[in-house]
LOKOLSE-323552 format. One record per residue (C-alpha): residue in one letter; x, y, z. Coordinates in steps of 0.001 Angstrom, whole numbers, padded with zeros to 6 digits, always signed. Each point is the difference from the previous one (the first is absolute). Layout:
N
aXYZ...
END
This chain:
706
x+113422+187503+158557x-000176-003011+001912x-002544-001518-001716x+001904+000769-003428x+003040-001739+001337x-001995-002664+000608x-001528-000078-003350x+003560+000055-001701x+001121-002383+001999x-002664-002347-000017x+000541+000634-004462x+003260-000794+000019x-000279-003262+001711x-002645-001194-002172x+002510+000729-002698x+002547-001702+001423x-002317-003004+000449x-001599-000143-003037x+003790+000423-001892x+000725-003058+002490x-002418-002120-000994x+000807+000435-003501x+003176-000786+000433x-000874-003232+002469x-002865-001172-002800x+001542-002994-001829x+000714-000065-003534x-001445-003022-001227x-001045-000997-003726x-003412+001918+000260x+001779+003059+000730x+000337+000510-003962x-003415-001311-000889x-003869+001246-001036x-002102+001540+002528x-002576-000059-001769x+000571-003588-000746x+000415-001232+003539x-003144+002514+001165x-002419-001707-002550x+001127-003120+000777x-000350+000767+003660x-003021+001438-000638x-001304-003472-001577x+001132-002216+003022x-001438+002417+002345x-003563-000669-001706x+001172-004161-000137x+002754-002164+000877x+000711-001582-003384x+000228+002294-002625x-000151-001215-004008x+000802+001923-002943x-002047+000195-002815x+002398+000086-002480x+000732-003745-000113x-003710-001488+000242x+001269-003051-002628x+002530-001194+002790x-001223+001450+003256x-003642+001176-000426x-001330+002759+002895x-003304-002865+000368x+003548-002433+002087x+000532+002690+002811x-002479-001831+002264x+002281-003188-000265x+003106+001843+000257x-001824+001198+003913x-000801-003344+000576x+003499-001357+000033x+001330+003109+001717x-002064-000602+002896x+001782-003196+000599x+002998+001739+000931x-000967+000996+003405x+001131+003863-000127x-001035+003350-002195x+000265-000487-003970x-000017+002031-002268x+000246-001489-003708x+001080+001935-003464x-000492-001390-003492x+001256+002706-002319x+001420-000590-003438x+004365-000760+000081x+000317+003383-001767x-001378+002112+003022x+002829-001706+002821x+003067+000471-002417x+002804-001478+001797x-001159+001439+003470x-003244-002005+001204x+001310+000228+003673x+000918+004261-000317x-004160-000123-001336x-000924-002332+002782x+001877+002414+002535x-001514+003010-001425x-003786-001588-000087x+000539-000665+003322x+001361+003342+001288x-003161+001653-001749x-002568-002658+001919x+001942-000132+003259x-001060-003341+000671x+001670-002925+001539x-000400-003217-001939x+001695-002239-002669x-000046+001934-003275x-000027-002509-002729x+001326+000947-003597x-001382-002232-002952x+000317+000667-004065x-000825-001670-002658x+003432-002429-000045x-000548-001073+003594x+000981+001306+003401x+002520+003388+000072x+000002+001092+003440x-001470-000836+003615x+000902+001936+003112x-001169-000078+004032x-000594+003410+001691x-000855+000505+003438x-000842-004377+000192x+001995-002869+000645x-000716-003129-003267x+003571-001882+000679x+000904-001321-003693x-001680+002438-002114x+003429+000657-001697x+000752-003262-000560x-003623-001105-001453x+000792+002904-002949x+003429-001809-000755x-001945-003399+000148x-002498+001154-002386x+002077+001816-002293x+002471-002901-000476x-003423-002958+000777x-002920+000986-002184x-000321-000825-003878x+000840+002645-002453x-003885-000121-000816x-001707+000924+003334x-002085+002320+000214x+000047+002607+002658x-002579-001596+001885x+001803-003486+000534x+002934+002185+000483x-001160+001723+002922x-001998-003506+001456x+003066-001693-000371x+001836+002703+002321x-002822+000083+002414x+000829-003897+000629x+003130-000076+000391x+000041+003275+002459x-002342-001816+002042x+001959-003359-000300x+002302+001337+002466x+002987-001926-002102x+000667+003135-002500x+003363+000114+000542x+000481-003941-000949x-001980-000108-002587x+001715+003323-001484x+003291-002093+000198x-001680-002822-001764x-001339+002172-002846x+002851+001546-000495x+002486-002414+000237x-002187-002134-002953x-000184+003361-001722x+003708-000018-000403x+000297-003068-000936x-002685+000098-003354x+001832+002965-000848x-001483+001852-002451x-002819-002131-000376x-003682+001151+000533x-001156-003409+000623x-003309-001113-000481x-002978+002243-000137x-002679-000105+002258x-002688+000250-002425x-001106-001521-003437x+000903+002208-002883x-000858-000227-003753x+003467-001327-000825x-000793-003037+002800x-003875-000512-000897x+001562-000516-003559x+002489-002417+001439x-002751-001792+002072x-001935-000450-002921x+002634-001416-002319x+000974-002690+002893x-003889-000603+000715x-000431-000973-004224x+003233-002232+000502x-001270-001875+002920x-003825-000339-000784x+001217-001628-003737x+003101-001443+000308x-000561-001703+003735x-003421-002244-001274x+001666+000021-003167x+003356-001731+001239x-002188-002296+002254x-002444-001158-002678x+003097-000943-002476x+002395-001765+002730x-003452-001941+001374x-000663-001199-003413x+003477-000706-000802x+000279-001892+003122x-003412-002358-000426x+000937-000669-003846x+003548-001570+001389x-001996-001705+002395x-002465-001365-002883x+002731-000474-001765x+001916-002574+002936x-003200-001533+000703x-000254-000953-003655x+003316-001671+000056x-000869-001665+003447x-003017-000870-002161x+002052-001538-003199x-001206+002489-002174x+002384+001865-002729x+002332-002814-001248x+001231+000638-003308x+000244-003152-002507x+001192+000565-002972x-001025-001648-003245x+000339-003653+000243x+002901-001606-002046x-000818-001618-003496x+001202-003312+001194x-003456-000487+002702x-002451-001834-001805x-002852-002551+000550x-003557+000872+000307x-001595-001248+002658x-002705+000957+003028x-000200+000332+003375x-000795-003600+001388x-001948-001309+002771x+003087+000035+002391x+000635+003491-000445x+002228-000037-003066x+000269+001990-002940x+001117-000349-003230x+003140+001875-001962x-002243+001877-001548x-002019+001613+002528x+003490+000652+001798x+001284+001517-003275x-002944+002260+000027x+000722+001268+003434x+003723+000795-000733x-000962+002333-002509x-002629+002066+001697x+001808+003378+001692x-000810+000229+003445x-002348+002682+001722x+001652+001796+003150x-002125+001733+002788x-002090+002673-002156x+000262+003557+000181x-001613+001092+003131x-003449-000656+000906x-002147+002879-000609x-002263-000929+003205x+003157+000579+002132x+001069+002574-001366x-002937+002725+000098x-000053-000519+003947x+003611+000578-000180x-000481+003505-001893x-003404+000852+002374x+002197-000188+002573x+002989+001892-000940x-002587+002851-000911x-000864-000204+003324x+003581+000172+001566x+000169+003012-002439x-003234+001501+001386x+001367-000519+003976x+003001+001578-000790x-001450+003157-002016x-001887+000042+003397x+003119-000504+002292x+001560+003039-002436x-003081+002266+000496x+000308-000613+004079x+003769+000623-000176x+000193+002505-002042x-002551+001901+001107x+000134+003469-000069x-001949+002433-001871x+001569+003313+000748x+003817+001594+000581x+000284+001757+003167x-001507-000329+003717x-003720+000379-001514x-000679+003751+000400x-001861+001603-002307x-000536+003728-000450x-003695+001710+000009x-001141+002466-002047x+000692+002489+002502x+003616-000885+000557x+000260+000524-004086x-001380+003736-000089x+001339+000909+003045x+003043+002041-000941x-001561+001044-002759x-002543+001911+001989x+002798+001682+002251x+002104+001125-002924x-003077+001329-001815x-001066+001627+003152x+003644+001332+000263x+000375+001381-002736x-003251+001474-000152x+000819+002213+003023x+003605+000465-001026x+001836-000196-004152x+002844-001688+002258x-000623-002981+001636x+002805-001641+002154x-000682-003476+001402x-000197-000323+003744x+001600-002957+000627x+002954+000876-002202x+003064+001623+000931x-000495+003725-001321x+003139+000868-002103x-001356+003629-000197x+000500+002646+002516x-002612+003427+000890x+002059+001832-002042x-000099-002097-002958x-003719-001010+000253x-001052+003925+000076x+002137+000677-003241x-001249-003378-001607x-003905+001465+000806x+000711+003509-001218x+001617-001331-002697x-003750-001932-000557x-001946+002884+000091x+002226+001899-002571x-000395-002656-002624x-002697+000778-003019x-001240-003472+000417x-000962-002606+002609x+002540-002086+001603x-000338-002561+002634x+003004-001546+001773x-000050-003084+001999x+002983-000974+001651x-000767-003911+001027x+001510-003549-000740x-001623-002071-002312x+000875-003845+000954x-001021-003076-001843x-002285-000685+002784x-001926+002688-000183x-004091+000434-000994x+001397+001189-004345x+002328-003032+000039x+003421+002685+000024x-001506+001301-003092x+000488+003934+000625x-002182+000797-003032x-003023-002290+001293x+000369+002078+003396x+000040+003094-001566x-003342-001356-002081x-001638-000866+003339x+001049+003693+001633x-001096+001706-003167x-003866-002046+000112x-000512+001198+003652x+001013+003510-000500x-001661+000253-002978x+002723+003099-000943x+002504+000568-002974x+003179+000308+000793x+003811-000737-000514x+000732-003139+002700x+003404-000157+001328x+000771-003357+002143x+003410+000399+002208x+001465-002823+001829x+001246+001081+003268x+002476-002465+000308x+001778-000085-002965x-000683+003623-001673x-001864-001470-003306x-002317+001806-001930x-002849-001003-002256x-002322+002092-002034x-003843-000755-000996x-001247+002743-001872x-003724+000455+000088x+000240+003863-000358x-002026+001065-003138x+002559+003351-000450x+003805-001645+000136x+002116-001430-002993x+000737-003710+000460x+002536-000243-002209x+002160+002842+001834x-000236-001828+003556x-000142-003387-001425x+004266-000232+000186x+000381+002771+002774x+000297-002153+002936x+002887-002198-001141x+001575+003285+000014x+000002+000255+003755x+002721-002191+001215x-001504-001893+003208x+003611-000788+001691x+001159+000576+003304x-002740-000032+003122x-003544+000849-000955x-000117+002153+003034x+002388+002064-001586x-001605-000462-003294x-003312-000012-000200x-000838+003546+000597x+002527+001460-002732x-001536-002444-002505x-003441+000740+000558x+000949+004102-000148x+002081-000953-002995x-003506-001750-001589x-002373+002510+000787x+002807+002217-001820x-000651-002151-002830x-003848-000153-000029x+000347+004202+000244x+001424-000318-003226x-001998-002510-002144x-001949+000973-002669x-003425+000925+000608x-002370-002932-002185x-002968+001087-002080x-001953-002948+000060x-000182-002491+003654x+001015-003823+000453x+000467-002259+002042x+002383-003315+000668x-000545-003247-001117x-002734-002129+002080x+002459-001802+002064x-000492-004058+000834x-002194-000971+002989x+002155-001259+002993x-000256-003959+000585x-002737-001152+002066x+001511-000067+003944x-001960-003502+000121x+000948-001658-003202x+003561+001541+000625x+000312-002542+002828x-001976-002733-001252x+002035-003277-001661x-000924-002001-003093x-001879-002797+000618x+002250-003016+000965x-001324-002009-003128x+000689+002800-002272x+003594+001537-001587x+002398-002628-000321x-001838-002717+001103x-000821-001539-003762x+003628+000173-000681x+000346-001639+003146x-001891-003053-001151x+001803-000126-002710x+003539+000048+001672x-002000-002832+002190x-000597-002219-002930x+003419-000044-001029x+001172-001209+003160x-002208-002168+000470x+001275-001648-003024x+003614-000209+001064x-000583-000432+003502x-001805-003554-002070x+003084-000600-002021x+002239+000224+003053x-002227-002534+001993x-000062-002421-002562x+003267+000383-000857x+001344-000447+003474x-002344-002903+000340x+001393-002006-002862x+003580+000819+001378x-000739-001265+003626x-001813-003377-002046x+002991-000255-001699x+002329+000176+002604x-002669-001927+002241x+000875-002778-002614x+002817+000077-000398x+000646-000871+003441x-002083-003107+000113x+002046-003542+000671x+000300-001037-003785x+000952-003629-001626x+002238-000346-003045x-001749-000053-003475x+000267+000247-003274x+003910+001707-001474x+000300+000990+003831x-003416+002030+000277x-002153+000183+003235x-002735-002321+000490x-002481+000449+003322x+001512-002534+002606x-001587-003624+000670x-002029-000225+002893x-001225-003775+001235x-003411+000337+000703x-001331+002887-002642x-003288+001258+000476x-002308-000081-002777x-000074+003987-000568x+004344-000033+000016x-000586-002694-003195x-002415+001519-001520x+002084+003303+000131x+003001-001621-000838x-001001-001638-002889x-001425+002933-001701x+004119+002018+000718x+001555-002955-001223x-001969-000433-002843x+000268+003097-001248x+003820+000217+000755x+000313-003092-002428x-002314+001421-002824x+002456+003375+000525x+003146-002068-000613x-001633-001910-002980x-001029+003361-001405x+003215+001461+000578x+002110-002942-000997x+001406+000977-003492x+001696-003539-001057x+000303-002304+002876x+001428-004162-000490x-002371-002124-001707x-000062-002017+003114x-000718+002648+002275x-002853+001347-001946x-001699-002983-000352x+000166-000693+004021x-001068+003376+000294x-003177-000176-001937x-000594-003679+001088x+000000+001480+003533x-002423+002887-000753x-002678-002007-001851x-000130-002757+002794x-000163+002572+002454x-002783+002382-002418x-001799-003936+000431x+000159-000076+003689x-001725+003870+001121x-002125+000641-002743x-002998-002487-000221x-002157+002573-001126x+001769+001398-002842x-000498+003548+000810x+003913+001144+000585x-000532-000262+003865x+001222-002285+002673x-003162-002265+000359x-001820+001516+003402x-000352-003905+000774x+003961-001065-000493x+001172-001942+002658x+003569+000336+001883x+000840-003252-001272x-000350+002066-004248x+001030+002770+001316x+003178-001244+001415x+000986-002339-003304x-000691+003577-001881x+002558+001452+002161x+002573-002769-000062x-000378+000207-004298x+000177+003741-000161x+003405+000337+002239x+001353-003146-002203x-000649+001931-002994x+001755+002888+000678x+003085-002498+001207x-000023-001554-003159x-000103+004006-001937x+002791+000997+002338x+001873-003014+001200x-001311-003432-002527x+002481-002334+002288x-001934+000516+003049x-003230-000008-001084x-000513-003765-000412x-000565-000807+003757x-001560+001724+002711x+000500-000820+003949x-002071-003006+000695x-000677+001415+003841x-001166+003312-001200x-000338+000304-003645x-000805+003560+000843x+003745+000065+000878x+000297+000319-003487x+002770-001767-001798x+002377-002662+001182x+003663+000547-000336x+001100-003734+001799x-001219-003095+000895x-000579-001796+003487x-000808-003358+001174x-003555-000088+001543x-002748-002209+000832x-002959+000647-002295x-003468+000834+001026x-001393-003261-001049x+002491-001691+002152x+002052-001812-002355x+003370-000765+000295x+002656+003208+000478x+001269+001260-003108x+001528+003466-001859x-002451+002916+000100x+000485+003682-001389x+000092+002389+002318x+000672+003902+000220x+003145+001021+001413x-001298+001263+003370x-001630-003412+000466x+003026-001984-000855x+001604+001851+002835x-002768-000536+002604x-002671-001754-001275x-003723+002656+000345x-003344-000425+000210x-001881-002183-002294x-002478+001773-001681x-003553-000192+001168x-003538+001147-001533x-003368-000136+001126x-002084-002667-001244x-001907+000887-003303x-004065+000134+001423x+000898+001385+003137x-000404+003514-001643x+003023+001682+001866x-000524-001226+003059x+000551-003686+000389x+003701-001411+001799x+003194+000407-001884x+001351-003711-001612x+003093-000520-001929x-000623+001213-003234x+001156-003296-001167x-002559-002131+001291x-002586+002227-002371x-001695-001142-003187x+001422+001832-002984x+003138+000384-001521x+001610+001922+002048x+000771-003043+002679x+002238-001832-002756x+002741+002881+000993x-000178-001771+003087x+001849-003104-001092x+003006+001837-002266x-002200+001248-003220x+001509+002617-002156x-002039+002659-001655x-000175-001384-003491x-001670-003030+001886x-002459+002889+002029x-001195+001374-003176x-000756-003179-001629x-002162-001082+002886x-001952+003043+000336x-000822+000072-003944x-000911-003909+000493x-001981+000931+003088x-002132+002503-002098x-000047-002303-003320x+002006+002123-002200x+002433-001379-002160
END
């Protein structure tokens, strides 16, 4: 008796305990989950730390679980690593990280990892300060493109950092900020290789393009100055009726009428177009700024894949083929392991009895099918692959576990397609699929029990091969796509970035001259101002602007005064006599500053006498560059005669300026500056008081034409 008593009580404690402990167990998340999900996945990290599915071998291939150990051993403590599709964690990847644990009763960090980045991470039985925080970091930190890998290196470093909890303020803070904003991607997709190429066909055309046009643009305007500094381009027009005499060029340097007749009627040649010797270096070397930056591009721009570079093996794209087949081999209903089962004992017994019953073969695999996986989420290419490596008829039914969706691939040679074709869409998959799924596969195999029977066997279409994992990830080439239109966009711009140069060159020149000190000529325009001692280049240039200003006004001048005309004309001829020797339309390459100055004292007269006849009969006898002379003042004349009434400008009558002075004619440029006055030629009778009419007569008597 007292070893019964014993016995009861000893029974009823235990009870009591055991009803105790139930009660003092904690409810978390798990409490409602798989155990057969969180055993096989125990059963996995009990064999190795890191533990890959091989459902998603296009994202996260099984061959990466070596490099997932490698970063977990930087974290100082027990690891233990899951990379299962998003599907098997639902909205609970810490109640499955709880339950994996209780089943391997191991202390450690137990990492969570999908597909879309990191879900869960949680300490048990170790001390990692900031592990919480380095989850917030990366969730709100890493690109919307990382892969799981960079994921989980990205939250080894900033665990080990020891600033998690700053740099999860950070993150977030500049999360909430971009808003809804992804931000940039970490990696080069086929949408930005496209856009790489397009900018690299812009730059490599329109960059040496642009150069090549503005350098040529900018050495014909510098041909072009030099050939004004040089006299060339001055436009004489035909020479008036009323020049006459024949003559020849004499022994003192003189020519005739005629030969000066000849030369005012000959157009004159400007610089050329440009010289074709210049310009193919020019082009050889904007192909080779085109060929550096294709080059720069291809360094830049240089990546050849989309993703962090793994690749799956052969063996990471069969493997879940194998362990359905085998499944399903052993067993018409196949659950997957690392899914959530939405079936109880009760309903899996019915659902196999119900199997057996059926007149024909039916296999059921209840497994997600994600984009990443080996068929491509092509349910009838997995169902082809299943089919080859059992090598047995049958009616294939494919159940999602998550959401409760059906799909049918019919490779039984004795059931009616056309009955079962619509049946499914029948089934209505709302509401939880754990409270689903087994009524609408009972409800199917209700319908298969009832198809008709076929005569004669089939069998589906011959669905697409999945893409190539490689070529999947692999860009265009950078000098593919868009890049043609690229160039072409390139040329374009190149064009108007051309126009806009030289049109905001010619504005800056024209402002640039327009600020420039200017003198008074003729009907109030602008003439260059007067300087005392000219250089030989300033003449030379001179002479050609203001002898083409006065051929413009003659040519525009619809009926001027007699008077005025005839000045006008006078004043062009004598100064056509004075730079062009050589009768060839040019300023003589051998003029002197002593011609080239008269030429510039005519050509500013004759516009006067176009725009204002009164004041173009004298010209300031201290500068006749001055242009023309408004009053009179008493002065001392070079020759040193006696004091007497001299026409000066109006600046000179005021204070009395420079006297002009020129370089010697045989000094070539560079002998001392005289007065111009005490020169040979015509030009030093100004010097004592004589008008223009008087000029013009001297310079045709100076060159014998009458």
């Amino acid at each position: 008796m007292r070893r019964t008593g014993w016995v009861l009580v000893t029974g009823w404690l235990a009870v009591l305990f055991c009803a105790g402990a139930v009660q003092a167990a904690p409810a978390g998340p798990h409490a409602s989950g798989d155990p057969t999900q969180y055993a096989y996945l125990a059963a996995q990290l009990r064999e190795s730390p890191v533990y890959v599915s091989d459902q998603i071998p296009r994202e996260v291939p099984r061959s990466t679980a070596p490099a997932f150990a490698r970063e977990a051993r930087r974290l100082g403590v027990p690891a233990y690593v899951m990379v299962l599709p998003q599907s098997s964690y639902g909205a609970d990847a810490d109640g499955l990280l709880a339950g994996v644990h209780d089943r391997l009763g191991r202390r450690g960090l137990y990492v969570a990892l999908s597909d879309s980045g990191l879900d869960a991470a949680q300490t048990y039985g170790v001390d990692l300060p900031g592990t919480a925080d380095a989850v917030s970091e990366s969730v709100y930190a890493m690109p919307y493109d990382a892969t799981p890998r960079e994921v989980f290196r990205h939250f080894v470093e900033v665990v080990t950092s020891g600033q998690a909890h700053q740099r999860a303020e950070e993150a977030r803070a500049a999360h909430e900020d971009e808003g809804l904003d992804d931000g940039p991607g970490l990696h080069t997709d086929t949408t930005e290789r496209e856009n790489q190429s397009f900018v690299t066909g812009i730059a490599v055309l329109g960059i040496p393009l642009s150069v090549l046009l503005v350098t040529v643009h900018t050495l014909q305007r510098r041909r072009v100055r030099r050939a004004a500094a040089a006299g060339g381009g001055v436009r004489v027009p035909t020479a008036r009726g009323g020049t006459q005499g024949g003559g020849k060029k004499t022994g003192g340097g003189k020519k005739t009428g005629k030969a000066a007749g000849s030369a005012r009627q000959r157009p004159v040649a400007g610089p050329g177009p440009f010289p074709r010797a210049r310009l193919l270096p020019l082009m050889a070397g904007a192909a080779v700024l085109g060929g550096l930056i294709a080059f720069t591009a291809s360094q830049v721009f240089d990546d050849t894949t989309s993703g962090d570079g793994s690749r799956p093996t052969a063996a990471d794209m069969r493997t879940r083929i194998d362990r359905v087949s085998a499944g399903l081999r052993r067993d018409p209903l196949y659950f997957d392991p690392e899914s959530r089962s939405t079936l109880d004992a009760a309903e899996h017994d019915r659902l196999r009895k119900r199997l057996r019953e059926l007149d024909v073969p039916v296999l059921i695999a209840a497994l997600p099918t994600p984009p990443d996986d080996e068929s491509g989420g092509s349910t009838e290419l997995l169902a082809k692959q299943v089919h080859d490596r059992l090598h047995r008829d049958a009616l294939m039914v494919f159940a999602d576990p998550a959401t409760g969706g059906i799909e049918l691939v019919n490779y039984s040679p004795r059931v009616d397609d056309s009955y079962l074709v619509d049946r499914p869409r029948d089934l209505t998959y709302t509401g939880p699929a754990e409270e689903q799924l087994g009524r609408h596969l009972d409800e199917l195999l209700t319908y298969v029990g009832k198809a008709p029977r076929a005569k004669t066997g089939g069998s589906p279409y011959e669905p697409p091969p999945a893409d190539d994992p490689v070529e999947e990830k692999a860009l265009p080439g950078l000098f593919t796509g868009d890049f043609e239109p690229g160039m072409v966009i390139g040329m374009f711009a190149a064009g108007l970035l051309f126009g806009l140069v030289a049109a905001a060159r010619a504005v800056v020149r024209r402002l640039v001259r327009r600020r420039r000190p200017t003198a008074p000529g003729a009907g109030g325009a602008a003439a260059p101002a007067a300087p005392d001692r000219p250089t030989l280049a300033w003449l030379r240039r001179t002479a050609r602007q203001d002898l083409d200003a006065l051929t413009a006004v003659l040519e525009a001048s619809a009926t001027p005064p007699e008077e005025a005309r005839r000045r006008a004309w006078e004043c062009l001829d004598a100064a056509a006599l004075l730079i062009d020797g050589d009768s060839d339309g040019r300023i003589d390459a051998d003029a002197g500053p002593v011609g080239l100055a008269c030429a510039v004292v005519l050509a500013r007269a004759g516009r006067n006498a176009l725009g204002e006849p009164a004041a173009a009969r004298q010209v300031c006898h201290r500068n006749p560059l001055h242009g023309a002379a408004r009053r009179r003042a008493t002065a001392r004349p070079a020759d040193g005669g006696a004091a007497r009434s001299l026409p000066v400008c109006e600046a000179c009558r005021v204070t009395p300026g420079p006297v002009l002075r020129l370089r010697s004619p045989g000094s070539g440029g560079r002998g001392g500056y005289v007065p111009y006055a005490t020169l040979p030629g015509p030009l030093a009778a100004l010097g004592d008081g004589a008008g223009i009419d008087q000029l013009t007569r001297d310079v045709r008597e100076y060159f014998g034409v009458h």
